[in-house]
One Martini backbone bead per residue (centre of mass of N, CA, C, O) as a GRO file, in nm:
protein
  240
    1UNK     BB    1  18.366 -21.256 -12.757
    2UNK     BB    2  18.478 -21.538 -12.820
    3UNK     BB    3  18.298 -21.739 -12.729
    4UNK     BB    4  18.061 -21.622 -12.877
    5UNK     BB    5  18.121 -21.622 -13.185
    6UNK     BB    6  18.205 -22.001 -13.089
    7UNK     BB    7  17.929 -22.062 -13.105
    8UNK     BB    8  17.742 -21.921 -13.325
    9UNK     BB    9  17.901 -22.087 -13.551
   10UNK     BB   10  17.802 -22.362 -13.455
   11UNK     BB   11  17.521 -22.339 -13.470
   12UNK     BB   12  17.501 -22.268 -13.755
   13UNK     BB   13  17.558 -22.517 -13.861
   14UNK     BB   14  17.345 -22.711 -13.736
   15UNK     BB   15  17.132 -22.562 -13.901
   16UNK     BB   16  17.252 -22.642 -14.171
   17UNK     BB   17  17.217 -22.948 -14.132
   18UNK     BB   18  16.899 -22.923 -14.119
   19UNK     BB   19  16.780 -22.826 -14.385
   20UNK     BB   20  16.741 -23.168 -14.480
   21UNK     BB   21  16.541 -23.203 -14.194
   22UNK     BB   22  16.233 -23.057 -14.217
   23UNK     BB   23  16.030 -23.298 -14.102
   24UNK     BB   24  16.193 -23.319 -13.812
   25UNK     BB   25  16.365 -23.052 -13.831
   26UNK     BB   26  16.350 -22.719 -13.675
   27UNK     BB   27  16.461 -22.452 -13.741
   28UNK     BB   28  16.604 -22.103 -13.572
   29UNK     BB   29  16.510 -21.783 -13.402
   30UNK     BB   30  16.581 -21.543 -13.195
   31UNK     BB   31  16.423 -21.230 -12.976
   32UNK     BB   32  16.456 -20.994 -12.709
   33UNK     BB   33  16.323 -20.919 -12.345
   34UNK     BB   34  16.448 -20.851 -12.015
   35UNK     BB   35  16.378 -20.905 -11.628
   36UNK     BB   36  16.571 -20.906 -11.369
   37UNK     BB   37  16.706 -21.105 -11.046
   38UNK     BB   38  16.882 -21.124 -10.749
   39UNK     BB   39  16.871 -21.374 -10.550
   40UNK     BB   40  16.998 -21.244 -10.210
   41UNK     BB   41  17.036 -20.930 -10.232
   42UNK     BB   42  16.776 -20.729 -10.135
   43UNK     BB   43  16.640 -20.681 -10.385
   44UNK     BB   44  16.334 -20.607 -10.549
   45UNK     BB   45  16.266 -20.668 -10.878
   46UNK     BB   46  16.270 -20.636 -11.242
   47UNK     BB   47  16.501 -20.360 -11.326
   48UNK     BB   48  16.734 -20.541 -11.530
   49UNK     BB   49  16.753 -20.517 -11.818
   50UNK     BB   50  16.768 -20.684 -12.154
   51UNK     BB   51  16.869 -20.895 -12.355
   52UNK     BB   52  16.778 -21.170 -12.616
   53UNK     BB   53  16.950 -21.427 -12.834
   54UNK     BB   54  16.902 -21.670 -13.091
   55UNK     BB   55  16.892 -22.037 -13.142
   56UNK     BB   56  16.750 -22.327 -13.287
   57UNK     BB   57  16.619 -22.689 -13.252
   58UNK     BB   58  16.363 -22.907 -13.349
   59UNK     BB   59  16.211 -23.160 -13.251
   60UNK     BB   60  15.928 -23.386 -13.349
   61UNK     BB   61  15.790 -23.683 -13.187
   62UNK     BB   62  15.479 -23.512 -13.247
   63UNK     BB   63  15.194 -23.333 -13.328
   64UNK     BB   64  15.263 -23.203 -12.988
   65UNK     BB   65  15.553 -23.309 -12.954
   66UNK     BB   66  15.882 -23.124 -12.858
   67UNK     BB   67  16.249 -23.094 -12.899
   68UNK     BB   68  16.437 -22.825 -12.767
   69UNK     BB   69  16.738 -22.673 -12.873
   70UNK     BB   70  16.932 -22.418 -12.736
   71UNK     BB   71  17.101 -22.079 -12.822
   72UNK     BB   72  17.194 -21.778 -12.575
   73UNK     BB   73  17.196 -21.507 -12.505
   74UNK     BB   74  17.205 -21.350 -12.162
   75UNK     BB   75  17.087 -21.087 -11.969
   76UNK     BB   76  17.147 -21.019 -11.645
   77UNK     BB   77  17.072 -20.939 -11.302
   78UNK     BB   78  17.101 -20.616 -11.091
   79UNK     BB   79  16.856 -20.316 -10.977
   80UNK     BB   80  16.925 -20.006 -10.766
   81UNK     BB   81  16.779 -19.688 -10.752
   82UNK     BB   82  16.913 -19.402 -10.610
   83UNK     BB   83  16.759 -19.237 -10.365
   84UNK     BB   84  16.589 -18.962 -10.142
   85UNK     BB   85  16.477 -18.928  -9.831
   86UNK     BB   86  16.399 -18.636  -9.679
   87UNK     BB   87  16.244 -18.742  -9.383
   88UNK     BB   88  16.466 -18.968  -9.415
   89UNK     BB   89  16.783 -19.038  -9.490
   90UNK     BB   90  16.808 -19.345  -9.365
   91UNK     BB   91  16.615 -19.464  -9.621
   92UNK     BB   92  16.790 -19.432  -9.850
   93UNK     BB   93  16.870 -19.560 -10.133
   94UNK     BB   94  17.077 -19.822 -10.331
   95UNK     BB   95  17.319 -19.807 -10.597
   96UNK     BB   96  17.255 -20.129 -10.780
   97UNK     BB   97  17.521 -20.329 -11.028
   98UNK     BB   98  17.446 -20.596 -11.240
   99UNK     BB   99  17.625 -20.762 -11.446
  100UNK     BB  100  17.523 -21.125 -11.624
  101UNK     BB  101  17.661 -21.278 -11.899
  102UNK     BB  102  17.526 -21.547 -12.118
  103UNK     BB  103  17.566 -21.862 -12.219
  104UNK     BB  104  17.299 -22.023 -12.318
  105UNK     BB  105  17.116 -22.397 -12.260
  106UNK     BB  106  16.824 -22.536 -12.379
  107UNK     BB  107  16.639 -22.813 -12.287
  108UNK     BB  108  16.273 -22.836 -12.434
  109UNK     BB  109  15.958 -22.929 -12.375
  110UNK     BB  110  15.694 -22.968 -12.585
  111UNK     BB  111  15.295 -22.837 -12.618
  112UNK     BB  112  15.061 -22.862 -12.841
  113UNK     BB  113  14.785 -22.604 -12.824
  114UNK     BB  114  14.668 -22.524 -13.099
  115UNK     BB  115  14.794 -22.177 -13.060
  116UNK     BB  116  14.943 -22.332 -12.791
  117UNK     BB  117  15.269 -22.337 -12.613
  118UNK     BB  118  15.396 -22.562 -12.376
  119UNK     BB  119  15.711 -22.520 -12.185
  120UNK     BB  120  16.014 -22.695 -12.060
  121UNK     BB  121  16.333 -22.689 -11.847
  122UNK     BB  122  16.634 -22.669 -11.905
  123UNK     BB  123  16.984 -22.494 -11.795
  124UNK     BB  124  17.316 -22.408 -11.927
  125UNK     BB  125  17.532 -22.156 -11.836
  126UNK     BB  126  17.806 -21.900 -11.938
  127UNK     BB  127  17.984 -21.710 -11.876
  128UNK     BB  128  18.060 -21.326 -12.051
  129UNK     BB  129  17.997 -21.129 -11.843
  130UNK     BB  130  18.109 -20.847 -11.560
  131UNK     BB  131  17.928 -20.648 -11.340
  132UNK     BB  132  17.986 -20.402 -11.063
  133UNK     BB  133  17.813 -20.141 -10.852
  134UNK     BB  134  17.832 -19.970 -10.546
  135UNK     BB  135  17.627 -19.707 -10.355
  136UNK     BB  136  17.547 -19.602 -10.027
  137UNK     BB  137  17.592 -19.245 -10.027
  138UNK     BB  138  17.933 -19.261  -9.931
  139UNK     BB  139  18.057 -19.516 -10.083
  140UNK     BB  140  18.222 -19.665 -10.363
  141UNK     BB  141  18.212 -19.986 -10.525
  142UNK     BB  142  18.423 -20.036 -10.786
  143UNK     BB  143  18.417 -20.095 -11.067
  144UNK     BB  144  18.355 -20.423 -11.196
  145UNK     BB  145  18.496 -20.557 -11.508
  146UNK     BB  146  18.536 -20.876 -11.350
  147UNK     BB  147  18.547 -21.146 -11.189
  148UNK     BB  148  18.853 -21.167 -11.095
  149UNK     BB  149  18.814 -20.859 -10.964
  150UNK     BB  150  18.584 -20.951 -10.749
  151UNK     BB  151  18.701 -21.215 -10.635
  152UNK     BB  152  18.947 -21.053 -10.510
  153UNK     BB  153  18.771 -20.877 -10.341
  154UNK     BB  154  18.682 -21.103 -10.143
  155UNK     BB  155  18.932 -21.233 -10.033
  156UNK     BB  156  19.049 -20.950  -9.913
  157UNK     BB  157  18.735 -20.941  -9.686
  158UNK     BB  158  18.806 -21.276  -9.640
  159UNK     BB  159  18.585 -21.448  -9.831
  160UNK     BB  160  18.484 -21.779  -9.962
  161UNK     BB  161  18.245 -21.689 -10.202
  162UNK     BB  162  18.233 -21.749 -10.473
  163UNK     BB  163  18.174 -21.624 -10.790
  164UNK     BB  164  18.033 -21.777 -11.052
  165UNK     BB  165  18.030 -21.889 -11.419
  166UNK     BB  166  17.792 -22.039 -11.360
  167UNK     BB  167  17.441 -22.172 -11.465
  168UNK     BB  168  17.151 -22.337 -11.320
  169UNK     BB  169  16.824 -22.444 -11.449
  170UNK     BB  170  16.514 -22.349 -11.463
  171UNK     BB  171  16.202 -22.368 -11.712
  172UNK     BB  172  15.872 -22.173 -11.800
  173UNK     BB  173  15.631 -22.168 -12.060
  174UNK     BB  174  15.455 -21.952 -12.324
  175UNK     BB  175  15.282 -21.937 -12.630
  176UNK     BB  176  15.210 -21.802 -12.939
  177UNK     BB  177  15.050 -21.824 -13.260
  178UNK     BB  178  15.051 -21.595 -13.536
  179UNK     BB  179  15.186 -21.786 -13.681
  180UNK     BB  180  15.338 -22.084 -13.832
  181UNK     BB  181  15.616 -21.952 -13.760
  182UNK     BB  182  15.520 -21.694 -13.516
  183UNK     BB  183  15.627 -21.679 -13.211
  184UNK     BB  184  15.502 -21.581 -12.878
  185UNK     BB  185  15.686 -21.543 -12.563
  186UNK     BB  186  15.733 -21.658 -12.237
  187UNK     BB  187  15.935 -21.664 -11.976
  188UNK     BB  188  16.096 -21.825 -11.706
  189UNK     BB  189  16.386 -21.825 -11.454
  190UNK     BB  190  16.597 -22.064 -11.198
  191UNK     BB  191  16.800 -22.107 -11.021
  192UNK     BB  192  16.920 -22.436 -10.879
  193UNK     BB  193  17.216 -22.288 -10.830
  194UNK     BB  194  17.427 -22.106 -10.672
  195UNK     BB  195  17.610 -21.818 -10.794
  196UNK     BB  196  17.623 -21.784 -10.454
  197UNK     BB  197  17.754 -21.861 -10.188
  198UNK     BB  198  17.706 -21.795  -9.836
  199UNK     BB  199  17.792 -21.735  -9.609
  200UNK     BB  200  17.869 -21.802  -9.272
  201UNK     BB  201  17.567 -21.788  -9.162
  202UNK     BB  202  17.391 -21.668  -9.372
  203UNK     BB  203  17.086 -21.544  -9.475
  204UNK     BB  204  16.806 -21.600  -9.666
  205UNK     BB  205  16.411 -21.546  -9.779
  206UNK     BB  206  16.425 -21.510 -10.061
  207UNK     BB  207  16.215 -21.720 -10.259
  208UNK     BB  208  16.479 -21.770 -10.509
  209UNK     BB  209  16.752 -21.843 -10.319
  210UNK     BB  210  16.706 -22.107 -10.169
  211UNK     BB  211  16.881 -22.010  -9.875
  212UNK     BB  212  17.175 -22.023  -9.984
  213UNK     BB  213  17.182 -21.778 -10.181
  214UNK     BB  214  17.251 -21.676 -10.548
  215UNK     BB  215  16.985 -21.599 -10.797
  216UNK     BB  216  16.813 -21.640 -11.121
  217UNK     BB  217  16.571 -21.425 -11.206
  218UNK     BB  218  16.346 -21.446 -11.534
  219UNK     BB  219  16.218 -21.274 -11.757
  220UNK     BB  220  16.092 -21.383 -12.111
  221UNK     BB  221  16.050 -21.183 -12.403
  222UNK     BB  222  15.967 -21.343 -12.756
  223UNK     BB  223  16.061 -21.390 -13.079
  224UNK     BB  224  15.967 -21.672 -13.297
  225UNK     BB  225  16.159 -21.838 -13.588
  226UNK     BB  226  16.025 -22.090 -13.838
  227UNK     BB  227  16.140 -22.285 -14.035
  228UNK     BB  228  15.958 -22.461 -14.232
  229UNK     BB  229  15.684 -22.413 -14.127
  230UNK     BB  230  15.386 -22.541 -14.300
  231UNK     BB  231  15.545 -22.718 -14.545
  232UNK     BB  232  15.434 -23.022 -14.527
  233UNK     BB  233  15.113 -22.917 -14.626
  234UNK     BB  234  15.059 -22.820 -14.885
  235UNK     BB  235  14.865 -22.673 -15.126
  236UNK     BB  236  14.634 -22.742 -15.347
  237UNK     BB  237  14.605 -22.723 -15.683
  238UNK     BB  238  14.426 -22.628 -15.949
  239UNK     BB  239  14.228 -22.705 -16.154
  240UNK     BB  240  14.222 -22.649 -16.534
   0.00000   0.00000   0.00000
């Protein structure tokens, strides 16, 4: 929570200092909601709900093309909830829980076409909070509630690749303008490098693992808030 804060207070500046120059940076805020999935872990589909909020600053190129910094909280992770198959017990799901905290930093370019806006881009992450509770039916693992003592549990069971405290990744979306200030937006976003790689034998087929290891997918869908858009070109006033 201590880093959470020493971000937002720095983005705050930062948003602060540009508001004397906002014909060419435009500050914003965004919120959100997240639907994430850890490649490599053998569960599928987007179950782990989560939130995502923060702000950024848009530098704009060109009237299409514009460079956006972003500062974000984002909300990771990983769930697959425990039912029971009647007529084969065999076949009961396990109930698993990740959840995987980060301050997310987004470098991404933006072209405006129209009332849509496509963006594409990398982002490197901090992990800042850590959950793990596994239970497979028969006996619960858990709960982790810091990656220190996930890792630590790793290393008495033998393992020797650890799960990683930061992520890199890749990620491309689109928006609607709504008004000139609000627009709607959706985004994916994938790991590029393993947030824990697999260990020595092990192999994983599932598309978004890269084959290496465990990665973050994740969708977000949000509504993005652009201070002083629309400013530049006041509507003339009426002749008295």
């Amino acid at each position: 929570m201590k880093h959470l804060l020493s971000v937002f207070i720095l983005f705050a500046a930062i948003l602060i200092s540009t508001v004397g120059y906002s014909q060419t940076f435009k500050p914003g805020v965004f919120g959100g909601i997240v639907g994430s999935q850890v490649g490599g872990d053998s569960y599928s589909g987007f179950n782990k709900l989560g939130v995502t909020f923060g702000g950024f600053v848009r530098y704009d190129l060109s009237n299409s093309w514009s460079a956006q910094f972003e500062i974000a909280y984002v909300q990771k992770g990983s769930r697959n909830n425990f039912s029971i198959t009647e007529n084969d017990p065999s076949q009961s799901a396990e109930r698993f829980l990740m959840r995987l905290n980060y301050i997310e930093i987004p470098l991404l370019f933006k072209f405006d076409h129209r009332n849509f806006v496509y963006e594409g881009g990398l982002y490197y992450a901090r992990m800042v909070g850590f959950y793990l509770e596994y239970f497979d039916g028969y006996s619960t693992s858990g709960p982790f509630n810091s990656l220190d003592d996930f890792n630590d549990r790793l290393r008495q069971t033998g393992q020797t690749k650890e799960m990683k405290d930061y992520d890199f990744g890749a990620m491309i979306g689109v928006g609607y303008k709504l008004t000139d200030n609000l627009l709607g937006s959706i985004r994916i976003s994938n790991s590029l490098m393993a947030i824990k790689d697999f260990e020595s034998g092990a192999k994983d087929f599932y598309p978004t693992s890269l084959r290496v290891g465990f990665t973050n997918t994740v969708l977000l869908g949000t509504f993005r808030y652009t201070f002083g858009e629309g400013d530049e070109n006041p509507m003339p006033k009426k002749a008295e």
